[in-house]
N, C-alpha and C positions, 0 to 999 in steps of 0.2 A: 426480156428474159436473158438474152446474150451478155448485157452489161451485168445482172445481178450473178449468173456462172460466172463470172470474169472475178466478180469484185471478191465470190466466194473464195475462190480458187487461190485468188490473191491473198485471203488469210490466211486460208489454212498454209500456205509458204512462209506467211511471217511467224504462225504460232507455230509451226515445228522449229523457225530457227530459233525462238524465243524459249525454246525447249531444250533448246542444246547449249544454252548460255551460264558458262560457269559460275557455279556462287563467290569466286574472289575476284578480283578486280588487277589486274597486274597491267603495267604499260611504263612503256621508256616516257618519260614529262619532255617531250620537243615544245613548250605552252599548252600542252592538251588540257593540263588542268583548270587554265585560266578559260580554254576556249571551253572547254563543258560547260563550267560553271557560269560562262557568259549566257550562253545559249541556253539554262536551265533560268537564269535570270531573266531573259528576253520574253520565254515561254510561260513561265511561271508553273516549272515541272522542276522535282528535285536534281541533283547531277546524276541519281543512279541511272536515271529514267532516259537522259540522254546518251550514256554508257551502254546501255542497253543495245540503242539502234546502232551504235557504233559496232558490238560485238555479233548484229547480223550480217555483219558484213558489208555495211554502210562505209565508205569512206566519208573519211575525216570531212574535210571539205564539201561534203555533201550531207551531212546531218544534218545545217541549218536549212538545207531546201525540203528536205521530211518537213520537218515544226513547219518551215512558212506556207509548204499548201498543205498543211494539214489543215493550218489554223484560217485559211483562206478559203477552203473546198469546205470545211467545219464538219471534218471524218477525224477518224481514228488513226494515229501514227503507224500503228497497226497495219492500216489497209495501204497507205501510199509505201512504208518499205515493203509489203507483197505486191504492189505492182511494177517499182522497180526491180525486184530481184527476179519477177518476173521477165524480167528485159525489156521493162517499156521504157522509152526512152523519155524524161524529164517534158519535152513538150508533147509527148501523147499523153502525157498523165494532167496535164495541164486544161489540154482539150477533150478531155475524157471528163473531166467535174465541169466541163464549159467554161470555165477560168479563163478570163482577157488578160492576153499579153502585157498589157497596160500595167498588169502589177508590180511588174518588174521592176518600173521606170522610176531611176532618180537621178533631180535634177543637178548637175554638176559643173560649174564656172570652167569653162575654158576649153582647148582638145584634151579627148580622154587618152590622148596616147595607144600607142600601137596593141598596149595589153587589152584594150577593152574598146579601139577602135573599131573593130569587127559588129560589138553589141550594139554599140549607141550610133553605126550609121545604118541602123533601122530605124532610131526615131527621127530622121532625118525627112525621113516618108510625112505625109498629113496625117493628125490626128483623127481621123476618121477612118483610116486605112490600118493603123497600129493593130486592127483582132487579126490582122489576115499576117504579122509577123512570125516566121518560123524560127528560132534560134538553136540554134546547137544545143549538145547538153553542156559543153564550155562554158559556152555565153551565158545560160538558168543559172549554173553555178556560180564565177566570179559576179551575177546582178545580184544574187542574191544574200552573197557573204559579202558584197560591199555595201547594200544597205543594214545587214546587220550588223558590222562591224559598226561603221560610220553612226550609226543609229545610238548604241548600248555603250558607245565611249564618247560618244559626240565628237566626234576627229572628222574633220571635210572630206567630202566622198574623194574630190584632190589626192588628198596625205593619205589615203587607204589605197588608193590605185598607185602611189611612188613608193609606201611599202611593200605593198603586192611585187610589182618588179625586184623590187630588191629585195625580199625576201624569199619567194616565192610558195609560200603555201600560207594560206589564212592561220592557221594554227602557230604561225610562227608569226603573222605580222598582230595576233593577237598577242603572243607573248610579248612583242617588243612595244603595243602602246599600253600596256598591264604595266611595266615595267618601271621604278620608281625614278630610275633616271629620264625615260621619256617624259614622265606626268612631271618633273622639275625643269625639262630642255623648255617642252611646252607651254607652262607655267609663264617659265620666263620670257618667252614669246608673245605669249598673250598681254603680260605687262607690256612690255614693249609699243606692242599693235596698239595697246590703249593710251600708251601717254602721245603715241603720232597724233591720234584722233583725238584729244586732247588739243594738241598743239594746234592742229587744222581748226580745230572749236574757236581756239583762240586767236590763231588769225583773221579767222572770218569775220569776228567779232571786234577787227578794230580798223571798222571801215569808218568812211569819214564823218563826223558827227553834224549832225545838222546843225542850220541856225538859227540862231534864238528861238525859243518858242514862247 
């Protein structure tokens, strides 16, 4: 009974802010347009619809963690921004749908660096221990816009964690791999990466040849 007042209580917060949300659309483009539109493409919800959670008073940076335990708990976007705005905190709202931490988790080549060092030396713990991790709401955030990021542009969770630093907000490191000069730096990079492996193909391939057969 306690959890269905809770859950109520928590809509009726989102539908009165959903009530207060202008019919135009106005905002300064820091990449917000690429990062909606990423995110409505992830979802497979239009970009008003993501605009939307944005204008309850969602920060940026946290609208793809709405979509991802919406689409993980299998509720309404609805209910999870009324139980944030409610002030739960990102992992009560986790262990509130009984949601394992484990969702979080993507696998990444190398140290994750100081920016998301704090996250990944939980998974550090035995996989049998990973339900009992607590993460900040930092931590929910930056795992979960680095798997959508890295996900919906294909760019190594790596190169999302070295623009994350150097950019410092998703929304901006969205603009810069949207950007036609990245997808041509990239490009040319990947050529690159393919003729070494190439090259390695072909030296392996001229080991010494047997004899006679």
């Amino acid at each position: 009974m306690n959890k269905l007042v809770f859950v109520c209580l928590a809509l009726l917060l989102a539908l009165t802010a959903k009530a207060q949300v202008s019919g135009g659309i106005s905002f300064n483009d820091d990449g917000l347009n690429s990062f909606y539109l990423a995110i409505g493409q992830t979802y497979s919800v239009p970009e008003r619809e993501v605009i939307i959670i944005r204008e309850r008073q969602i920060p940026d940076d946290e609208i793809p963690v709405v979509f991802f335990i919406a689409s993980r708990a299998r509720v309404g976007r609805d209910e999870i921004c009324g139980l944030r705005l409610a002030g739960r905190s990102w992992m009560d709202i986790i262990l509130f749908y009984h949601l394992d931490p484990a969702i979080f988790y993507l696998e990444i080549d190398g140290d994750p660096g100081p920016e998301y060092g704090r996250a990944y030396g939980h998974w550090k713990r035995p996989r049998r221990e990973w339900s009992q991790i607590r993460f900040e709401d930092d931590d929910v955030i930056k795992l979960v816009n680095l798997r959508f990021v890295s996900k919906h542009y294909q760019v190594r969770p790596q190169e999302v964690i070295r623009l994350r630093g150097e950019h410092g907000s998703f929304t901006k490191v969205v603009r810069r791999v949207d950007s036609d000069d990245y997808r041509s730096h990239r490009g040319r990079n990947d050529n690159q990466e393919d003729r070494r492996d190439d090259k390695k193909g072909d030296n392996h391939g001229k080991g010494k040849k047997g004899k006679g057969h």
